[in-house]
C-alpha positions as CSV (number, residue, x, y, z in Angstrom):
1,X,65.6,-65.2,2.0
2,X,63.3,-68.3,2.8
3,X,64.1,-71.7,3.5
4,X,64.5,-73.6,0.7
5,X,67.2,-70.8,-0.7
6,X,69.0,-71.1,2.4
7,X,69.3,-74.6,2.0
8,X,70.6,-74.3,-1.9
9,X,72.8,-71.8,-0.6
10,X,74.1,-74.0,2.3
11,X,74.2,-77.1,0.0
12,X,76.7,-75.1,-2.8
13,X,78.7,-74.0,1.1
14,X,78.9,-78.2,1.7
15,X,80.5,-78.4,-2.5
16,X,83.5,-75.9,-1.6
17,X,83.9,-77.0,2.1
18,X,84.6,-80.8,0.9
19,X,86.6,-80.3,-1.7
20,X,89.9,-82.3,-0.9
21,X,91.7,-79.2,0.2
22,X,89.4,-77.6,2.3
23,X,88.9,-80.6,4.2
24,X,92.8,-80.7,4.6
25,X,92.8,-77.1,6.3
26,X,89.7,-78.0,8.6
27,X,91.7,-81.3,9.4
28,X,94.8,-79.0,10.0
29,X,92.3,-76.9,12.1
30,X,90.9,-79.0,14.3
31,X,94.1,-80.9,15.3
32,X,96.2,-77.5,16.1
33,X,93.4,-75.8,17.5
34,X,92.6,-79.1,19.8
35,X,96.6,-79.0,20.4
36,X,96.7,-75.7,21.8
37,X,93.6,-75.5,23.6
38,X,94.4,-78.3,25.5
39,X,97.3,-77.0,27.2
40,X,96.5,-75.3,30.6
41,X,95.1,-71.6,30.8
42,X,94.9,-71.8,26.7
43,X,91.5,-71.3,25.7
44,X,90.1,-70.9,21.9
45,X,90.3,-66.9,22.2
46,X,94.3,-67.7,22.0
47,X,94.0,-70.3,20.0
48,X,92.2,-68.6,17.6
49,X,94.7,-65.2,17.8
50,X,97.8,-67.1,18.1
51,X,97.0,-69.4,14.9
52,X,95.3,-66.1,12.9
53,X,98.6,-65.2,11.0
54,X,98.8,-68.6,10.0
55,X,96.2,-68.0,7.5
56,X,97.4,-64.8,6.1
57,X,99.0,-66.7,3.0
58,X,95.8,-68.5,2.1
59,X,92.5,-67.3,0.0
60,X,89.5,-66.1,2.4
61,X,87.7,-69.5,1.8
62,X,89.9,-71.8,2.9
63,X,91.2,-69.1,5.9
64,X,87.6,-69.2,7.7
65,X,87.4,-72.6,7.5
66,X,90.3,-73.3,9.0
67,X,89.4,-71.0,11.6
68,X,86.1,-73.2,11.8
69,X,88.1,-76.3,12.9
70,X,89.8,-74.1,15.2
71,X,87.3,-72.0,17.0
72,X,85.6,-76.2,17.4
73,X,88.7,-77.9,18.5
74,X,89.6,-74.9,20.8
75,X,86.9,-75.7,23.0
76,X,87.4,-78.9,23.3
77,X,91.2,-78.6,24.5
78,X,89.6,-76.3,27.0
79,X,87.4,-79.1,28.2
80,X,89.7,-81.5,28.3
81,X,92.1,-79.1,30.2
82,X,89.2,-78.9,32.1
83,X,88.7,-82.6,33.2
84,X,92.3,-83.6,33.3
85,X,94.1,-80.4,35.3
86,X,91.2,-78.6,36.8
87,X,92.3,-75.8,34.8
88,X,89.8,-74.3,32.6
89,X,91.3,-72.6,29.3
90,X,88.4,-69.8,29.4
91,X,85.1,-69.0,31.9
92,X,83.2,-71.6,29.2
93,X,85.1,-74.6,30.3
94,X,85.2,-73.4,34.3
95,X,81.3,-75.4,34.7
96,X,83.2,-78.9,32.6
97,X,85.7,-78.5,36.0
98,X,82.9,-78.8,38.3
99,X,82.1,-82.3,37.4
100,X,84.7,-83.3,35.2
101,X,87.7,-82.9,37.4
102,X,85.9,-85.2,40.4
103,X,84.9,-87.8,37.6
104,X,88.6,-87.8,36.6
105,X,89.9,-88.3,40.4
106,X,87.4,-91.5,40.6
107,X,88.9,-92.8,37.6
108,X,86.1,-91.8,35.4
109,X,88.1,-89.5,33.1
110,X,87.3,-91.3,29.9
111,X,83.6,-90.8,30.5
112,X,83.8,-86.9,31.3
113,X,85.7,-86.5,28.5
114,X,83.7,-88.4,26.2
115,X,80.5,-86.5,27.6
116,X,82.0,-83.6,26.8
117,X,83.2,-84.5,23.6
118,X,79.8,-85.7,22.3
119,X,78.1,-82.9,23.7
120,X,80.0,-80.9,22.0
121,X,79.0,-82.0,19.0
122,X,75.4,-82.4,19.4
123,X,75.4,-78.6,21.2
124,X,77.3,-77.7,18.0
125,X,75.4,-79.2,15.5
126,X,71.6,-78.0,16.6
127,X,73.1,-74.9,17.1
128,X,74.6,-74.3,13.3
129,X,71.0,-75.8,12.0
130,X,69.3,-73.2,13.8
131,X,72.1,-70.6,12.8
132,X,71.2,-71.7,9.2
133,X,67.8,-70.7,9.8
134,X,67.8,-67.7,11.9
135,X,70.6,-66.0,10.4
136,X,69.5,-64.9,6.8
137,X,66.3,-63.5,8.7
138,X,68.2,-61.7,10.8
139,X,70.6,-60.4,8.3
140,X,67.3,-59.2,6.0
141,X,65.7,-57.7,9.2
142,X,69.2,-55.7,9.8
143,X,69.2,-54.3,6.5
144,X,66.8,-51.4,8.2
145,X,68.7,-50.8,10.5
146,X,69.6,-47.4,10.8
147,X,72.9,-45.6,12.5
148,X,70.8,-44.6,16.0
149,X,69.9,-48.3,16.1
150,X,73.8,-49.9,15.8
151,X,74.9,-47.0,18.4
152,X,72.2,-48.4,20.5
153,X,73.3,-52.1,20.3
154,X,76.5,-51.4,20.4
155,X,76.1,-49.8,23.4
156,X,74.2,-53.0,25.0
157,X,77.1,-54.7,23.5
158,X,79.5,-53.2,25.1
159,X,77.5,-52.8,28.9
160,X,76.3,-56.6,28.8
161,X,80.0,-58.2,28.4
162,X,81.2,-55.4,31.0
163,X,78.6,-56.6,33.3
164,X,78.1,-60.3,33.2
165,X,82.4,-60.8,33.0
166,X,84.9,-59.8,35.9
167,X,84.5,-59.6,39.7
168,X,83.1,-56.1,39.4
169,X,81.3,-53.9,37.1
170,X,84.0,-51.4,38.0
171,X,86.4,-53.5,36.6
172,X,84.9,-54.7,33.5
173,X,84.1,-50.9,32.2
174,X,87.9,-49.9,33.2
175,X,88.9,-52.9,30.7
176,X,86.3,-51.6,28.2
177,X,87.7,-48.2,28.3
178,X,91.3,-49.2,27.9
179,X,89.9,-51.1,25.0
180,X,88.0,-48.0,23.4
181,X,91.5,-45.8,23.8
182,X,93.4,-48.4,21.8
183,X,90.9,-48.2,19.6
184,X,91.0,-44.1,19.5
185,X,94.8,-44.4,17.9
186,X,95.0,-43.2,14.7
187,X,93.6,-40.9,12.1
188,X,90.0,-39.9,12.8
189,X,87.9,-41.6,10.3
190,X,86.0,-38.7,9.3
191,X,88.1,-35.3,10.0
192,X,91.3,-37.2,9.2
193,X,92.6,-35.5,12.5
194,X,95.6,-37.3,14.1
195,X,95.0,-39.0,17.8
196,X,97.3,-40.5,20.2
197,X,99.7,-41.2,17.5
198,X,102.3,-39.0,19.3
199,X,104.4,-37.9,15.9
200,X,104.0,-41.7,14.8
201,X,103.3,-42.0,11.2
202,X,103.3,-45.8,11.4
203,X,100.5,-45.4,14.4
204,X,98.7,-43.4,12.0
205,X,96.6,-46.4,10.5
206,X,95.9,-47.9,14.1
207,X,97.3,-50.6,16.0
208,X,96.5,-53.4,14.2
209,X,93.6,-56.1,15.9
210,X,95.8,-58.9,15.2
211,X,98.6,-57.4,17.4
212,X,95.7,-56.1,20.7
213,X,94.2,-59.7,20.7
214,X,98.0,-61.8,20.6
215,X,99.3,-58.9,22.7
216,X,96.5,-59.2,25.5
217,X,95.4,-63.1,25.1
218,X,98.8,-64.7,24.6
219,X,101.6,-62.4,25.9
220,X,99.4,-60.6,28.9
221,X,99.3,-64.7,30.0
222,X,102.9,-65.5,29.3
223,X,103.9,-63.3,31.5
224,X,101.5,-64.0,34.1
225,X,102.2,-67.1,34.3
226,X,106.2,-66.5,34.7
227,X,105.3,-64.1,37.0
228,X,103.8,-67.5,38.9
229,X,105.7,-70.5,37.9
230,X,106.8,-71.1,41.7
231,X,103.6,-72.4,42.2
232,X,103.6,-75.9,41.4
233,X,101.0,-76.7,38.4
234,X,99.0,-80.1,39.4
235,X,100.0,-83.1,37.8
236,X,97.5,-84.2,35.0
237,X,95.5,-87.2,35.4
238,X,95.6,-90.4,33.1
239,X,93.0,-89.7,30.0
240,X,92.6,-93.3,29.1
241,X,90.3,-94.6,26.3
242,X,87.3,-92.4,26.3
243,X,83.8,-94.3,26.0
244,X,80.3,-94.5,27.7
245,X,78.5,-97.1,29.0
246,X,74.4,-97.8,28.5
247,X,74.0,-96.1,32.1
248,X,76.0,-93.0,31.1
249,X,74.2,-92.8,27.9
250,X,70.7,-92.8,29.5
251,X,72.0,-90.2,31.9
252,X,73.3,-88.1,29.2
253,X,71.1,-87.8,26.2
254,X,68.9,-85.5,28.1
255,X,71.1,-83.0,28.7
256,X,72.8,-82.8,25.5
257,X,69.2,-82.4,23.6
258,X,68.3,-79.9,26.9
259,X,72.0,-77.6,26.4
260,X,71.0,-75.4,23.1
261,X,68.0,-74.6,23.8
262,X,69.6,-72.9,26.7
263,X,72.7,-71.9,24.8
264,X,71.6,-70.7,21.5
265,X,69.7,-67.7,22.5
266,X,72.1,-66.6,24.7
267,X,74.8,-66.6,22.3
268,X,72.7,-64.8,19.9
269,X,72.0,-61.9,22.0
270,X,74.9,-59.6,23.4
271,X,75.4,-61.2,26.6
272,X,78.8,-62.0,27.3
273,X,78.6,-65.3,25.8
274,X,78.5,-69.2,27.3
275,X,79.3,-67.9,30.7
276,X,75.6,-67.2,31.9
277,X,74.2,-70.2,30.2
278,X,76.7,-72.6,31.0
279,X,75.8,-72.7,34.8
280,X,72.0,-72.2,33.9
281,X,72.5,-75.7,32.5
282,X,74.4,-77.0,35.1
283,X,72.0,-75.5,38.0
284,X,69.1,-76.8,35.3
285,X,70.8,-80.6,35.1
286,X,71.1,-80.6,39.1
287,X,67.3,-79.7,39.4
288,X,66.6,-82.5,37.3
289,X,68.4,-85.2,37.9
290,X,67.3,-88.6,39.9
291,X,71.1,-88.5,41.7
292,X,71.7,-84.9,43.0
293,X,73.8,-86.8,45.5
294,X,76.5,-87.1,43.2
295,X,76.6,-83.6,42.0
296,X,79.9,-81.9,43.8
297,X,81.2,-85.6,43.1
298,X,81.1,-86.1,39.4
299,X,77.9,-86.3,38.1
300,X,78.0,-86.8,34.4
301,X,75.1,-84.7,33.6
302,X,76.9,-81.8,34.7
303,X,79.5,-82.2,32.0
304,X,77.3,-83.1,29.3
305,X,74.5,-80.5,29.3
306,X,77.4,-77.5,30.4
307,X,79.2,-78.9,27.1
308,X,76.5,-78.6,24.8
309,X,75.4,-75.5,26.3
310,X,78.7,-73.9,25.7
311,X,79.2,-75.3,22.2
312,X,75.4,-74.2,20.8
313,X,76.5,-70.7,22.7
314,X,79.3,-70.6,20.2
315,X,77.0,-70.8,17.3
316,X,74.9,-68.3,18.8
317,X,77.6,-65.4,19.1
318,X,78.6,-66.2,15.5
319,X,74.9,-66.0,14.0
320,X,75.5,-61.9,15.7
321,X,78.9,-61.8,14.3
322,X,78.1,-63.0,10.9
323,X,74.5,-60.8,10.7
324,X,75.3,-57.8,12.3
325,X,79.1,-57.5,13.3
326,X,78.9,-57.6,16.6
327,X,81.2,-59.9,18.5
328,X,80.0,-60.6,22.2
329,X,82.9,-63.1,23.2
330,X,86.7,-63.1,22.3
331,X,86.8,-65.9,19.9
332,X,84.3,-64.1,18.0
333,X,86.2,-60.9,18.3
334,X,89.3,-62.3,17.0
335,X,87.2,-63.8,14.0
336,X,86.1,-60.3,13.1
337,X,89.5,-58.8,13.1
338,X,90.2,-61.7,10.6
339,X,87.2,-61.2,8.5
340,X,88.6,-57.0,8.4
341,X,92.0,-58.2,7.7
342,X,90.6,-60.0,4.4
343,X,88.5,-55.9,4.0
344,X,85.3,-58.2,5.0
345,X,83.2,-56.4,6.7
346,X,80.5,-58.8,8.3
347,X,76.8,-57.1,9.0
348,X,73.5,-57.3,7.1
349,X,74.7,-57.1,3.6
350,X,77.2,-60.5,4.4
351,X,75.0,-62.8,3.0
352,X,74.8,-60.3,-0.3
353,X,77.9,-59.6,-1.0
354,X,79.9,-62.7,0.0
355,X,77.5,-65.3,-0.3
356,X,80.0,-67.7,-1.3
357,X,82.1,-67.3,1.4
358,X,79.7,-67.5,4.4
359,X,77.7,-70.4,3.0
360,X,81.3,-72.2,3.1
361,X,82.1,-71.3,6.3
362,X,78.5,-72.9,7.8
363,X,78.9,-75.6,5.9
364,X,82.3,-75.9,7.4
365,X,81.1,-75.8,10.8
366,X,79.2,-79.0,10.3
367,X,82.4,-80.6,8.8
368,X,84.5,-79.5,11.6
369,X,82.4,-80.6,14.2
370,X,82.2,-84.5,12.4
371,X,86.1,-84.0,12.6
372,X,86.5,-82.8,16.2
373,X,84.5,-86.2,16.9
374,X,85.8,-88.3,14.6
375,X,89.6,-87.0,15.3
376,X,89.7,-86.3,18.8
377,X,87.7,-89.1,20.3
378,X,90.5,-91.6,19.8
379,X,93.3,-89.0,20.5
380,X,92.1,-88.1,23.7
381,X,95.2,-89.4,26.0
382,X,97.6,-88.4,23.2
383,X,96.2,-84.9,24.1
384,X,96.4,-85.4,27.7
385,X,99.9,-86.4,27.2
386,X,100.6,-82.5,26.0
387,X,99.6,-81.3,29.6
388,X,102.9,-83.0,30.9
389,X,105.3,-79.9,28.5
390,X,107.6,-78.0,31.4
391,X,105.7,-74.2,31.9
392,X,108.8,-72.6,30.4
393,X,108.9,-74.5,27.7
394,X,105.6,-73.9,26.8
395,X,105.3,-70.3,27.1
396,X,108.6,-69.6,25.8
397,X,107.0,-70.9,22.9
398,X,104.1,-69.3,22.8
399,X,105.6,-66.1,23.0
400,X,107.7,-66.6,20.1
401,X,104.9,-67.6,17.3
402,X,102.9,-64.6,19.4
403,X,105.9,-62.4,18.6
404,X,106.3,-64.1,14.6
405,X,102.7,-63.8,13.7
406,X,102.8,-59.5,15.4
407,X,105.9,-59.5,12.6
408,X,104.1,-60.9,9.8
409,X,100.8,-58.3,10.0
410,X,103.2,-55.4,9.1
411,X,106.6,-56.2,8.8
412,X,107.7,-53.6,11.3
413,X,110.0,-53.8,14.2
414,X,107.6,-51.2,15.8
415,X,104.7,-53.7,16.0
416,X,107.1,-56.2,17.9
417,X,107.3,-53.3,20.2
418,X,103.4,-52.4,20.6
419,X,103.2,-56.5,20.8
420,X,105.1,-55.6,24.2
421,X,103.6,-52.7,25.2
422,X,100.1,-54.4,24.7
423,X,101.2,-57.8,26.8
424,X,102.5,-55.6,29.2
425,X,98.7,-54.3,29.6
426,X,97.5,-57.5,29.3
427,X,99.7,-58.3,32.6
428,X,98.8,-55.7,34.3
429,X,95.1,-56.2,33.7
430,X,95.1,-59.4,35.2
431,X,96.9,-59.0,38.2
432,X,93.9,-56.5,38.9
433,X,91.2,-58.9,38.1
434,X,90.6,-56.8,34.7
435,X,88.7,-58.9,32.8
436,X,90.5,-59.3,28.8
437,X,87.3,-59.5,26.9
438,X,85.7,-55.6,27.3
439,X,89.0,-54.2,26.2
440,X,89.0,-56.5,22.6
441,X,85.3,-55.6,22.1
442,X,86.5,-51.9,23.1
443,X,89.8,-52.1,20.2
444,X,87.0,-53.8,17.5
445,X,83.8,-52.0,17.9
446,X,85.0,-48.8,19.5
447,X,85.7,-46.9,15.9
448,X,82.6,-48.5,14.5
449,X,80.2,-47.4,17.8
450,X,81.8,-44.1,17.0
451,X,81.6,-43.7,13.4
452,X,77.6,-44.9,13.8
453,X,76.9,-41.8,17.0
454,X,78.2,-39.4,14.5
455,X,76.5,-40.2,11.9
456,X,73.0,-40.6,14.0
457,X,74.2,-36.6,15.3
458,X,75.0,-35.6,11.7
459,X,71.2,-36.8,10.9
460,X,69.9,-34.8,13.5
461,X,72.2,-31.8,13.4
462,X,73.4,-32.3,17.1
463,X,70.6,-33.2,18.7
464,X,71.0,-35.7,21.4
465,X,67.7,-37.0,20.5
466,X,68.6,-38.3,17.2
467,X,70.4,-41.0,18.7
468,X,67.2,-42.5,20.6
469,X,64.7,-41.2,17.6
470,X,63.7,-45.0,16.5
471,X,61.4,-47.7,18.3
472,X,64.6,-50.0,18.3
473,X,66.7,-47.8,19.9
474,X,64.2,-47.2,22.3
475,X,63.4,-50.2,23.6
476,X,67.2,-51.6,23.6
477,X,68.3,-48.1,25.6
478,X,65.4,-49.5,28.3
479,X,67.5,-53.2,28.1
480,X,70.7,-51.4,29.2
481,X,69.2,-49.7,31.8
482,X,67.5,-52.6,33.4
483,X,70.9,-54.3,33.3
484,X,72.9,-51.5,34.4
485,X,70.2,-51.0,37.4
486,X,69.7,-54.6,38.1
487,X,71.8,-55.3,40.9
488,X,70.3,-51.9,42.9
489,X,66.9,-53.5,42.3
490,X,67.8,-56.9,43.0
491,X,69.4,-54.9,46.6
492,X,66.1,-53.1,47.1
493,X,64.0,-56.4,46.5
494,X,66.2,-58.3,48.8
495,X,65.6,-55.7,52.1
496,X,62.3,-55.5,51.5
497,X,62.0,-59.3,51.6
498,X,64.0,-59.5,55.0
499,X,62.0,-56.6,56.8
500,X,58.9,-58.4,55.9
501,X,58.8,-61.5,58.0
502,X,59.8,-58.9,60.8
503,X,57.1,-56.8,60.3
């Protein structure tokens, strides 16, 4: 697919994404995923899960956009959770604390969250542009792929957001594996064999994605946080009008251009998502700029180019999503579930087969953005003013549209109960350190990494070697290792660095 079909294509997207009604539901979108973000230790993962069975009732089209003004106004409620409480809403938003929360204290809160906001934007918007280009290329270049190939980045999937997320490896590949034996329930998709249904007809078909990403995102933090409310949260501070001056703009339109060029590729490949390049930019901005004094203090640069950063990232993880079904961060995991609960399957043939519908969807990322901007700017300290809900009250709600939209995916009392079982995991999880992330990515990919190996085996009648019998597979099988092996290199590197001024 060249260019100037990709632009027909996203031009038709722009006709069904601004029809009067679809602009209502990216509206709608952008305002309740801006509305729940914002509130403290919400990030657009839950948004996004929490708000999933809202769509069930509507057509696919206007479903994924609305889940476009989400996924956007998600991360800016994290930001500004961020700035305000000094509590990010997901490991994106942590780098926005840095700064943001010391401009805040100096009465600079309007700035930080103005940088942040426009940043947003700008990260978002060079990102879906280059989405627009990369991603039928890379969705005609996937069309070869074969089953050894998937298996293999799968696999790189699954060790790189292990490995970059959590305090230890240990603990992100005991999150992925509780992931992969959620994922395990059920019939066996090619033998039709029963597992870990225990007698359970209605386990038979799964547990549902909808009800592992609510279960572990939304209830797993309910209850952590009851589990804590003794503590007393910190007292938001006043948002006020946000704008920026000449001098902030100067210092700021650097980093915002510099953020997806870092972002971008990092969200494209399967890396864990905006973690890594987040504090790239940040460590990049504080290189650069002219008042390193001030970083630690509120420098503005390190909310802007973080912001962008993060925002481009997004755009990144969903060109993989879209081209080859891979999600590398939760948002983009629950966004897959959504696309299976419509029987989408996003990969290479996407763009063929539901042309419509993903031309609408980009185009509705550039709509949401000019929305987030254009809605939130002014609503800033109406959103700060959300921060001030009681704890219980919050959560007491969240756990009851958690526990409504688990209903609504089945109709079954039993999913209420796995809803439960699942947060109860979720709980656990985190009062290890076990990050959430591997075990979604475990529950969503796990029967597809499964169903690829035996196929790749099948092809090769058993041998081991069918599954690294390609140059692709090759070379990304090398990638996993250097990762997996990196911090025993980095170890060895290190010694031999301090015996040699010794010697």
């Amino acid at each position: 697919m060249d260019f100037a079909s990709s632009l027909s294509n996203l031009v038709d997207g722009f006709g069904t994404a601004l029809t009067p009604t679809n602009l209502l539901f990216a509206a709608i979108g952008v305002v309740l995923g801006t509305a729940i973000g914002v509130l403290p230790g919400i990030g657009p993962a839950m948004a996004v899960a929490l708000l999933l069975p809202v769509t069930y009732g509507l057509e696919p089209t206007g479903a994924f956009i609305m889940f476009a003004g989400i996924y956007y106004g998600g991360m800016f409620g994290g930001s500004t959770t961020s700035i305000l409480l000094n509590t990010p809403g997901e490991s994106a938003s942590v780098v926005a604390a840095i700064e943001g929360h010391p401009m805040a204290k100096r009465g600079r809160a309007p700035q930080a969250l103005a940088a942040a906001a426009i940043g947003n934007f700008i990260g978002g918007l060079i990102g879906t542009i280059a989405l627009v280009l990369l991603a039928p290329m890379v969705a005609s270049l996937a069309v070869g792929i074969g089953a050894p190939d998937y298996f293999a980045v799968m696999v790189l999937a699954f060790v790189a957001v292990t490995s970059v997320l959590g305090r230890s490896r240990v603990r992100g590949f005991a999150s992925l594996l509780i992931g992969l034996t959620i994922g395990l329930i059920g019939l066996d998709q090619m033998t039709g064999q029963a597992r870990l249904t225990f007698g359970s007809l209605h386990l038979a078909d799964g547990v549902d994605v909808v009800i592992v990403a609510v279960g572990l995102f939304a209830v797993g933090e309910a209850l952590w946080v009851a589990a804590h409310l003794r503590h007393k949260p910190d007292k938001p501070l006043p948002a006020g009008r946000p704008w920026l001056g000449g001098d902030d703009i100067r210092r700021t339109w650097k980093p915002w251009l510099r953020g997806p060029v870092i972002g971008f590729p990092f969200g494209a490949i399967p890396a864990g998502g905006a973690e890594i390049p987040t504090f790239l930019s940040y460590i990049t901005e504080k290189r650069l700029s002219k008042r390193k004094e001030e970083f630690g203090e509120g420098a503005i640069e390190g909310v802007a180019g973080p912001e962008s950063t993060a925002s481009a990232s997004a755009a990144g993880t969903l060109t993989t999503m879209l081209t080859l079904g891979l999600p590398t961060t939760a948002v983009t995991a629950v966004m897959l579930a959504a696309f299976q609960q419509y029987g989408i399957q996003p990969g290479p043939l996407l763009f063929d087969h539901e042309a419509d519908l993903v031309w609408a969807l980009v185009a509705s990322l550039f709509v949401g953005l000019t929305l987030l901007l254009v809605i939130n700017l002014p609503m800033a300290p109406l959103w700060a003013k959300l921060l001030r809900i009681p704890r219980p009250y919050l959560y007491a709600g969240i756990l009851f549209f958690a526990s409504v939209g688990a209903y609504a995916v089945g109709g079954q009392v039993i999913d209420l109960l796995l809803l439960f079982a699942i947060g109860v995991i979720g709980f656990t999880m985190r009062r290890f350190g076990l990050p959430v992330l591997p075990a979604v990515i475990g529950v969503i990919l796990g029967p597809a990494a499964e169903l690829q190996m035996r196929r790749a085996l099948q092809i090769s009648n058993g041998e081991l070697t069918g599954l690294v019998n390609s140059p692709m597979a090759m070379v990304v099988y090398v990638i996993v290792a250097v990762i997996l092996l990196w911090p025993v290199l980095r170890g060895v590197v290190s010694k031999r660095r301090e015996k040699t001024p010794t010697g």
